[in-house]
C-alpha positions as CSV (number, residue, x, y, z in Angstrom):
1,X,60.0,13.6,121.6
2,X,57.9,16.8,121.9
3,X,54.3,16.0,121.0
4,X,52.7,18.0,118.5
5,X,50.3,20.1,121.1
6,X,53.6,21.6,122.5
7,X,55.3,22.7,119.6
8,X,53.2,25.4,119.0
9,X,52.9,26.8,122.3
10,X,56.6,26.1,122.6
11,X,57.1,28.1,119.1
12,X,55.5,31.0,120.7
13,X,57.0,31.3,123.7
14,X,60.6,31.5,122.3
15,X,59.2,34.2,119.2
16,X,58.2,36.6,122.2
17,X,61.0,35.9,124.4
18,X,62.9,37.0,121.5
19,X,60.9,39.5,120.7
20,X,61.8,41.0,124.1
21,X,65.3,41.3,123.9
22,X,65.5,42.7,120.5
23,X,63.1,45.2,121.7
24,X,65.3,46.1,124.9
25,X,67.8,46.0,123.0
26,X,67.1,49.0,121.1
27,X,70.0,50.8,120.0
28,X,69.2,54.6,119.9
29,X,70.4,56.9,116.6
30,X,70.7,60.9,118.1
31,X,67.7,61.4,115.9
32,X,65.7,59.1,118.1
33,X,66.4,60.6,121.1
34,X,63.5,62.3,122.7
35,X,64.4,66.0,123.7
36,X,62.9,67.0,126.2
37,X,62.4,70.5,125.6
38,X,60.2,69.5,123.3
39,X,58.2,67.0,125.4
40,X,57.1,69.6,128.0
41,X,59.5,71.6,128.1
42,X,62.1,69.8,130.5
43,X,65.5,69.0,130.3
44,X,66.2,65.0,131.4
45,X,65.4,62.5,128.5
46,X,64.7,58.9,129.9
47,X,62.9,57.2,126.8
48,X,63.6,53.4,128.5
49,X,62.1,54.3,132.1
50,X,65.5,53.4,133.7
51,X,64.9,56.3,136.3
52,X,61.2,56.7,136.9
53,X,58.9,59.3,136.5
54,X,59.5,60.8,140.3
55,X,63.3,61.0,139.8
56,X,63.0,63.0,136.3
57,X,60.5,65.3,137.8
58,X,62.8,66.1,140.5
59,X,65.9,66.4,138.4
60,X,64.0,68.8,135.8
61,X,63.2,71.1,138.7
62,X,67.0,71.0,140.4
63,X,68.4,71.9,136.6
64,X,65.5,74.5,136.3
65,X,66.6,76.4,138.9
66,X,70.5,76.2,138.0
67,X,69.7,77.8,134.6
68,X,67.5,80.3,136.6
69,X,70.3,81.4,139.0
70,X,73.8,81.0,136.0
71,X,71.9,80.5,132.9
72,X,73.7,77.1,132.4
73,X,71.6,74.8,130.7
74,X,71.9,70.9,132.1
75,X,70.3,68.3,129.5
76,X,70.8,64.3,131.1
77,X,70.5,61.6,128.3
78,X,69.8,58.5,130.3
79,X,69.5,55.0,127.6
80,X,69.8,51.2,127.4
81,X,72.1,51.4,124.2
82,X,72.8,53.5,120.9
83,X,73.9,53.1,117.7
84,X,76.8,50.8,117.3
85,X,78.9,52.0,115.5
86,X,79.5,55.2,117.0
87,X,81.5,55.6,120.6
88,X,80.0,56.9,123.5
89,X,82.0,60.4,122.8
90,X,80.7,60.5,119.3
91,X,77.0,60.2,119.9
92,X,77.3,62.2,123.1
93,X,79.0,65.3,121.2
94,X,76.6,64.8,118.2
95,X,73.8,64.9,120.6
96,X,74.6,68.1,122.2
97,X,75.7,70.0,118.8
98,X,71.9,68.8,117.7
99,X,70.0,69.9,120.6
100,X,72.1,73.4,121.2
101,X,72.4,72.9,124.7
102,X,73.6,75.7,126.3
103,X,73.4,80.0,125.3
104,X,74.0,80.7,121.6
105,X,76.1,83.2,122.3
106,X,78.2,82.0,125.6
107,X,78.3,78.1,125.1
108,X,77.3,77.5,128.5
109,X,76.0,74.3,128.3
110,X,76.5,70.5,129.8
111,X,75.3,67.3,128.7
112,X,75.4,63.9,130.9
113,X,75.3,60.8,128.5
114,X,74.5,57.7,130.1
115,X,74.2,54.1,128.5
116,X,73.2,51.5,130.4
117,X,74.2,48.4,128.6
118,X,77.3,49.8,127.7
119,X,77.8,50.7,131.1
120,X,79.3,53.7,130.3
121,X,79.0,57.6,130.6
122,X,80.2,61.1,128.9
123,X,80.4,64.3,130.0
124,X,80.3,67.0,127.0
125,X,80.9,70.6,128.0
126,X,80.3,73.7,126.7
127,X,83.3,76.2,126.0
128,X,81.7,78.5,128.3
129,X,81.1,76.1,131.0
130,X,84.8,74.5,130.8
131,X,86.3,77.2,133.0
132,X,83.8,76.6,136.0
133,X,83.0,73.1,135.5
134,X,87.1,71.5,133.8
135,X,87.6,67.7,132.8
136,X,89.1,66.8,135.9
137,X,86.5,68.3,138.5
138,X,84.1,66.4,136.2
139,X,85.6,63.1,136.3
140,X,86.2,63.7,140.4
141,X,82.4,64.0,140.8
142,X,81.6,60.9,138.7
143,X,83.7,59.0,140.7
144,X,82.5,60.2,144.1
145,X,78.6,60.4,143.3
146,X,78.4,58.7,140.1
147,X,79.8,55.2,139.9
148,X,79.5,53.9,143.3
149,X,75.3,54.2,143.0
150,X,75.5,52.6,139.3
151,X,77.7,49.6,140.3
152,X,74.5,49.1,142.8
153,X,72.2,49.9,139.6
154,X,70.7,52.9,141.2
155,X,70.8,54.8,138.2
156,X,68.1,57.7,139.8
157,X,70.7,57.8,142.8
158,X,73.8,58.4,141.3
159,X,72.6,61.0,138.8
160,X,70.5,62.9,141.4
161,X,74.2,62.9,143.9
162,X,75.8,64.0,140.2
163,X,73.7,66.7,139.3
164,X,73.4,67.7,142.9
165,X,77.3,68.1,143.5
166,X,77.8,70.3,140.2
167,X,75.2,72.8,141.5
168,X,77.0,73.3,144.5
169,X,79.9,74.5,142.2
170,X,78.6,76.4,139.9
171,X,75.9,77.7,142.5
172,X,79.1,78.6,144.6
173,X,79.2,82.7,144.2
174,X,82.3,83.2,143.1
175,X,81.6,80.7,140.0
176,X,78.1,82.1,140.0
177,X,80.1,85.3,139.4
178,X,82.1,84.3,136.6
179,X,79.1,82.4,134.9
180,X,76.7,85.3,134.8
181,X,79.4,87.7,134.0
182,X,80.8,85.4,130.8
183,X,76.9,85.1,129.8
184,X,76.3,88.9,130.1
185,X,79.6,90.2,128.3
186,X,78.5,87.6,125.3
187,X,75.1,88.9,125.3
188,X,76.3,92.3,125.3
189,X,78.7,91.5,122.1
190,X,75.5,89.6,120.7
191,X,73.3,92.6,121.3
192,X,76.1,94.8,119.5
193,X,75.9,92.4,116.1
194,X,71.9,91.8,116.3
195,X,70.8,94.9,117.3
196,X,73.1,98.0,118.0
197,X,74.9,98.0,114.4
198,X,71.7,96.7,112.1
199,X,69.8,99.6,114.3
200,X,72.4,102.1,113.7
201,X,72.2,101.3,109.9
202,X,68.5,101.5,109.7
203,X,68.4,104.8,111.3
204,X,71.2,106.4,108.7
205,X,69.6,105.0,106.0
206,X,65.6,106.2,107.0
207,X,67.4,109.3,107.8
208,X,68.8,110.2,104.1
209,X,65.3,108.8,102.8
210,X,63.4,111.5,104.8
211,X,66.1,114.0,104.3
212,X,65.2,113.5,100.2
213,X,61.7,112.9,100.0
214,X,61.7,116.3,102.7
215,X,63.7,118.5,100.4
216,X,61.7,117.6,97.2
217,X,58.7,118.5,99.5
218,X,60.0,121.7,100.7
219,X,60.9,122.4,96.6
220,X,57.2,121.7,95.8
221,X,55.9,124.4,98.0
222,X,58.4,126.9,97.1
223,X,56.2,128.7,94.9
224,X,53.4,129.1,97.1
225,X,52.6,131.6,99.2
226,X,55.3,131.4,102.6
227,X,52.3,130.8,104.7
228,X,49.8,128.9,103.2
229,X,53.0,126.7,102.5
230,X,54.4,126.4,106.1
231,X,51.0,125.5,107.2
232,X,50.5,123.2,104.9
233,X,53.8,122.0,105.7
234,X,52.9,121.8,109.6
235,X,49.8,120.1,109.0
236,X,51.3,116.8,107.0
237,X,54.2,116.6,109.6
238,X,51.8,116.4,111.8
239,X,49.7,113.6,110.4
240,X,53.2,111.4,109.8
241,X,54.4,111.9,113.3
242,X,50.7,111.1,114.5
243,X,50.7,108.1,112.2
244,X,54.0,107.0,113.8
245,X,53.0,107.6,117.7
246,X,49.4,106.0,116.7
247,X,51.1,102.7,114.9
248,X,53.8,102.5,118.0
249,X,51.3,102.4,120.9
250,X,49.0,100.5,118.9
251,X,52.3,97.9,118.4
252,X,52.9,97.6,121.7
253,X,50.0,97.7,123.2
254,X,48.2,94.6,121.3
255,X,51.5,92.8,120.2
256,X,53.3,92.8,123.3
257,X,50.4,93.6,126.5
258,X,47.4,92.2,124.9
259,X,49.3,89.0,124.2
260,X,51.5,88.5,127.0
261,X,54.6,88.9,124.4
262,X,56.5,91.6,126.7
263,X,59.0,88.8,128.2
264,X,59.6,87.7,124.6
265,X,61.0,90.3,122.9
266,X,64.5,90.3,121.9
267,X,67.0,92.9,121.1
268,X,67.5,91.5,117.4
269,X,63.7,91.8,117.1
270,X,64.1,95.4,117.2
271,X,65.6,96.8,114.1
272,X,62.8,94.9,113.0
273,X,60.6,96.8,114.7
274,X,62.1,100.2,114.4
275,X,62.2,99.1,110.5
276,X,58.3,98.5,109.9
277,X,57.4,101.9,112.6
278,X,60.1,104.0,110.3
279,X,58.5,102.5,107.1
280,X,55.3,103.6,108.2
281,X,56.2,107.0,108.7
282,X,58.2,107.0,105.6
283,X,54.6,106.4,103.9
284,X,53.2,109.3,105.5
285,X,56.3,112.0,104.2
286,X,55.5,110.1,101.0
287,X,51.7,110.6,101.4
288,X,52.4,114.3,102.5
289,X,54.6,114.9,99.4
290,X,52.1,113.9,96.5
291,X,49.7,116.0,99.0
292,X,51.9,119.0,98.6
293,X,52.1,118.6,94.6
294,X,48.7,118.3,94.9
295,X,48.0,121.5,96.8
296,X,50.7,123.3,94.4
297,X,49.2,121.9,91.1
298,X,45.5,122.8,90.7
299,X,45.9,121.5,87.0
300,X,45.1,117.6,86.9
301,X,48.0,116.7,83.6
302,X,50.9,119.2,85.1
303,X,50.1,117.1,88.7
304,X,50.5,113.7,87.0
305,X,53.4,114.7,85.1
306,X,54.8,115.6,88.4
307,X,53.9,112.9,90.5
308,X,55.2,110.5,87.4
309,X,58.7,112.3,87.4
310,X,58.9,112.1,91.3
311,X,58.0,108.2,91.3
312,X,60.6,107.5,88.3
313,X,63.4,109.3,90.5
314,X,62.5,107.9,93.8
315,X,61.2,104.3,92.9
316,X,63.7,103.0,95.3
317,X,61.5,104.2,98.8
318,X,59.8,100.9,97.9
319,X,63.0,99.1,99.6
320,X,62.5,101.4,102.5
321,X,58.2,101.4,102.4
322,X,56.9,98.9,100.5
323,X,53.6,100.3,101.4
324,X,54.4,103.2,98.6
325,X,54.4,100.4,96.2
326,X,50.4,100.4,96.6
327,X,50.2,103.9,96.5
328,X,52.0,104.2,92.7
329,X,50.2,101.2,91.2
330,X,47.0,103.1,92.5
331,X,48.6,106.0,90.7
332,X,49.4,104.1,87.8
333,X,45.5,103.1,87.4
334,X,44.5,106.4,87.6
335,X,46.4,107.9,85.1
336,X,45.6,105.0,83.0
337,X,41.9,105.9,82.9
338,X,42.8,109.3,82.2
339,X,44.9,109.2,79.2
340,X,42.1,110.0,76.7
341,X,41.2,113.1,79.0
342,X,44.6,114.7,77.8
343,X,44.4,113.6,74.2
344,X,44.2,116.6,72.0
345,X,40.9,118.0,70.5
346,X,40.3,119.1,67.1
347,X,38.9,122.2,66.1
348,X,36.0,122.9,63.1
349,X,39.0,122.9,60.8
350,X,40.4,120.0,62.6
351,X,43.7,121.0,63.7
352,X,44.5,120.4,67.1
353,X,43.4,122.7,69.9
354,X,45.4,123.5,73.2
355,X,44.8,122.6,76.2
356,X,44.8,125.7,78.7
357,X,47.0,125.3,81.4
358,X,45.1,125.8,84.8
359,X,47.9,126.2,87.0
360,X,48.0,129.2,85.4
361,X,44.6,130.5,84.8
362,X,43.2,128.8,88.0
363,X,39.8,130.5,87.5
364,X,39.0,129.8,84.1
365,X,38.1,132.6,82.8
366,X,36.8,134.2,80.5
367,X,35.5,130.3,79.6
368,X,33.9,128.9,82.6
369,X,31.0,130.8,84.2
370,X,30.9,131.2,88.2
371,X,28.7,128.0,88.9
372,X,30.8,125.9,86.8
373,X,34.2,127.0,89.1
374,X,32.0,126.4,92.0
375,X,31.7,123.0,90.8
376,X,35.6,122.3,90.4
377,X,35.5,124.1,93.9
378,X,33.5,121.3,95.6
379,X,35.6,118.8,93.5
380,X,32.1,117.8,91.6
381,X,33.3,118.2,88.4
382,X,36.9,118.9,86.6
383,X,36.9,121.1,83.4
384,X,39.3,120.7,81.2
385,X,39.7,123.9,78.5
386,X,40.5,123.6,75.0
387,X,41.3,126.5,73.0
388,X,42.2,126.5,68.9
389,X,45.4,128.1,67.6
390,X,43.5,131.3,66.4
391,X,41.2,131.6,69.7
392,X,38.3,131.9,67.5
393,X,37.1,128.5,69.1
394,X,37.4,127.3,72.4
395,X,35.8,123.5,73.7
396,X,34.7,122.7,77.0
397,X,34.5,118.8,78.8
398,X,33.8,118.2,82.4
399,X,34.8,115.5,83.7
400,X,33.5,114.0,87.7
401,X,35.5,114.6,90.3
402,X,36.4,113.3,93.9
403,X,33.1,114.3,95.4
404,X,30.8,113.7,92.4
405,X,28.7,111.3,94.5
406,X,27.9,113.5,97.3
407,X,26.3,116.0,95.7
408,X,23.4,116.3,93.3
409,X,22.2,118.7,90.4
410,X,20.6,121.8,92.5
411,X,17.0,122.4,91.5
412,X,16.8,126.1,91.1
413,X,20.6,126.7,89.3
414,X,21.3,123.4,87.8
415,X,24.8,122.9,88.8
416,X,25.9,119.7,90.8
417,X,26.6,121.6,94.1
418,X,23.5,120.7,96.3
419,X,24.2,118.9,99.3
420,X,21.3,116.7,100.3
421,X,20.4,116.0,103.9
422,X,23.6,117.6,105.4
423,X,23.9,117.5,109.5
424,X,24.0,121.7,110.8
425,X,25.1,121.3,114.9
426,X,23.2,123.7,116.3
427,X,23.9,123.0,119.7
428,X,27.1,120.7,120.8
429,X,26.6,117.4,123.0
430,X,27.9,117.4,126.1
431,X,28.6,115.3,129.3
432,X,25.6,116.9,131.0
433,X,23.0,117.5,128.3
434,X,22.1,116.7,125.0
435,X,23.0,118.3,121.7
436,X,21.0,119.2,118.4
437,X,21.3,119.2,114.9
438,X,19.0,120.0,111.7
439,X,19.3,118.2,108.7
440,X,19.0,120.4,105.4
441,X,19.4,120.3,101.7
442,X,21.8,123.2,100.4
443,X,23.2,124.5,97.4
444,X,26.7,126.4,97.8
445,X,26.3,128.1,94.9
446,X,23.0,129.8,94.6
447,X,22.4,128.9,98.5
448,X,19.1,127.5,98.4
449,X,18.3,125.8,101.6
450,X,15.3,123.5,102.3
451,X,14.6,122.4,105.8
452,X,14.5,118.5,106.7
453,X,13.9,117.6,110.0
454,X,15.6,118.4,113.8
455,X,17.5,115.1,115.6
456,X,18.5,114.5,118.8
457,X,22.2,114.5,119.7
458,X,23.2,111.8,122.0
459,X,24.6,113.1,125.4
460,X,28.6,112.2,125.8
461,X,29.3,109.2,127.9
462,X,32.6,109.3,130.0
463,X,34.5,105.9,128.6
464,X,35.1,103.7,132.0
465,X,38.2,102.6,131.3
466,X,37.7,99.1,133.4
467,X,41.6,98.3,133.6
468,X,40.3,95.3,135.5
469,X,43.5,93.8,136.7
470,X,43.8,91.2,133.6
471,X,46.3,89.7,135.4
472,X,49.1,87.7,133.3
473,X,49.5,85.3,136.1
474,X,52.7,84.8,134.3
475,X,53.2,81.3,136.0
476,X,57.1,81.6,136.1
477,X,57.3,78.1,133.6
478,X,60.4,76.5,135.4
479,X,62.6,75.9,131.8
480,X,62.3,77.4,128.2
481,X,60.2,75.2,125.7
482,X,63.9,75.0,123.1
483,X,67.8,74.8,123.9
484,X,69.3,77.8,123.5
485,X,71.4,77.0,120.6
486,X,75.1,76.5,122.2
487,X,77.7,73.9,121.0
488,X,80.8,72.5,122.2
489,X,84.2,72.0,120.8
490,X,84.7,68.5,122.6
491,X,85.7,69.3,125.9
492,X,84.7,66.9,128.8
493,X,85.0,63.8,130.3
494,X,83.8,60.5,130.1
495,X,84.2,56.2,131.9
496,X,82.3,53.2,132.7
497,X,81.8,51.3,135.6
């Protein structure tokens, strides 16, 4: 009869000897099996230790440099049990249809189940792999390399001789061949739907949006002079396509040098790409557009109207730039805060007065005097014109402008068109000497100058462009940190021993 001082002891020796076995007795769901890719990056998964830390490392590095040389991606599953109620096919294909071992696009992939307790294994292959790597070869390998090491229980053994024995056939160069050429025809097909077509699209339709927006640009300027208008013309398409050069060297330079992003572009990232660098320059032909109605309608009500009517016709560019969606909303604000500028005015008698059109009398006259146009000249001041029915009475407002803050009222005429301390370069900087400039106050209308001071203009310094080799030491990381997305339609192999 057990005494009452080893009954406990007794009690606790049997709770964690039982404690043991359920815990190696673990039975694994696929959602508890530790990928590897995402564990540094490797491509063996031994969550029980059954192999040792040595015998991965050297595995990961053989499969590493399979994928390197075919692009056939290897995982090995190596576990004490799994779930059971599932079959060692079963968990194995689910396993390999979760992970995505293998090439989206060629399938090239092959997963080696093992379960310890079970004492069972499964092969699950890739279509792409099937042709190089068939049932039967598989099965012939596991029974040469593969059992005779497990029915010893060197697990590390038999998959090393395992893995070992498929490199040599797909390493082999006519299988080599047929690998890399099935993984470059289904890339090519790949690049065809996630980049060539989407591309192709992208460029008709940016090419009928800058075709429109264009044409409505050249029909703005049709009624200016031919010269000032092709200049004008010249000039904005020269700001877009600098816009477009500056925003694609700018791209590539910070996103893909600056970063080390070069090796990780994709061809499917590139209709992106062409899509944001087209809707930038989209913005700039829309920029240069409300530019050219600008330049064409000296009136500040007819250039609203128009820029409204243009807006209302085109408000589907947004799709194309959504960058013009800022640009009309800031639109939209102004003319807000200029509604009550183009409400009518009544006259003495109080009928209402009209408003004189100053795309057509530009000048003003006979109502504005020569200091006042100056003003609207140096965008100080707008001045909008009323005149009553009978022309007996005629209403001036001003109203600021762009460039009301840089100027001030001039002291000797009185109108807002004197300039304080504005930089003269008298004599240009240069690499070898140093420059000068005076700084004066001055009117351009009456031209009253005052003198301020002289300053100093720094001498031009050549920039050293120190391309100190910023080397990427790109250290070659032997696997990819993620599966590549394949699956598998059940092919493979699988026994026990």
């Amino acid at each position: 009869m057990l005494t009452k001082h080893l009954i406990k002891p007794l009690t606790l020796f049997i709770f964690l000897f039982l404690g043991n076995f359920v815990i190696a007795q673990t039975a694994y769901q696929v959602k508890d099996i530790p990928d590897p890719k995402k564990n540094g990056g490797g491509y063996v998964s031994d969550p029980d230790n059954i192999l040792g830390a040595g015998a991965v490392g050297q595995l990961n590095n053989t499969i590493a440099d399979f994928e390197l040389k075919t692009h056939v991606q290897v995982a090995v599953v190596v576990v004490n049990d799994f779930a059971h109620e599932q079959e060692d096919f079963d968990f194995a294909y689910e396993l390999f249809n979760t992970w995505g071992v293998g090439s989206k696009t060629s399938n090239n992939g092959l997963l080696l189940f093992i379960s310890k307790t079970r004492r069972n294994y499964r092969f699950i292959t890739g279509t792409g792999a099937e042709g190089v790597l068939p049932d039967v070869k598989l099965k012939h390998i596991a029974e040469q390399q593969l059992l005779p090491a497990f029915r010893k229980n060197d697990f590390a053994t038999g998959i090393t001789n395992t893995i070992n024995a498929i490199g040599e056939i797909i390493l082999n160069p006519e299988n080599k061949s047929e690998l890399n050429q099935l993984f470059t025809q289904k890339k090519r097909d790949s690049d065809f739907e996630n980049f060539l077509l989407p591309t192709g699209i992208i460029i008709l339709l940016f090419w009928g949006a800058f075709k429109m927006v264009d044409r409505q640009a050249k029909n703005a300027l049709k009624d200016k002079p031919q010269s000032e208008g092709f200049q004008y013309e010249k000039v904005g398409k020269g700001c877009a396509v600098a816009m477009m050069v500056t925003f694609v060297v700018v791209f590539i330079f910070i996103f893909f040098g600056g970063f080390g992003l070069v090796e990780k572009i994709r061809p499917q990232n590139i209709p992106v790409i062409l899509y944001v660098i087209l809707a930038i320059g989209l913005f700039g032909r829309y920029l240069f557009h409300i530019s050219a109605l600008r330049s064409v309608h000296n009136d500040d009500q007819n250039f609203f109207n128009s820029v409204g009517s243009f807006h209302k016709k085109n408000f589907w560019l947004i799709v194309f730039s959504p960058l013009i969606l800022i640009s009309i909303l800031m639109y939209l604000f102004k003319r807000a805060k200029n509604m009550s500028r183009f409400k009518a005015v009544l006259d003495s008698k109080g009928r209402e007065m009209v408003r004189l059109d100053r795309d057509i009398n530009i000048e003003g006259e006979p109502f504005l005097t020569k200091g006042q146009r100056r003003e609207e000249i140096v965008k100080t001041y707008d001045y909008d014109i009323w005149e009553s029915v009978d022309h007996k009475e005629h209403i001036v407002k001003a109203w600021p402008a762009e460039a009301y803050n840089s100027y001030t009222e001039c002291p000797d005429c009185y109108f807002r068109t004197y300039q304080v301390n504005k930089k003269v370069i008298t004599k240009k900087a240069t690499y070898n000497h140093e420059g000068q400039a005076k700084i004066i106050n001055e009117c351009s209308f009456c031209k009253k100058t005052e003198f301020v001071k002289w300053m100093t203009l720094a001498m031009l310094v050549k920039s050293s462009s120190s391309s100190g080799s910023s080397s990427s030491g790109s250290s070659s990381s032997s696997s990819s940190s993620s599966w590549g997305g394949g699956s598998s339609s059940g092919g493979g192999t699988g026994g026990s021993w």
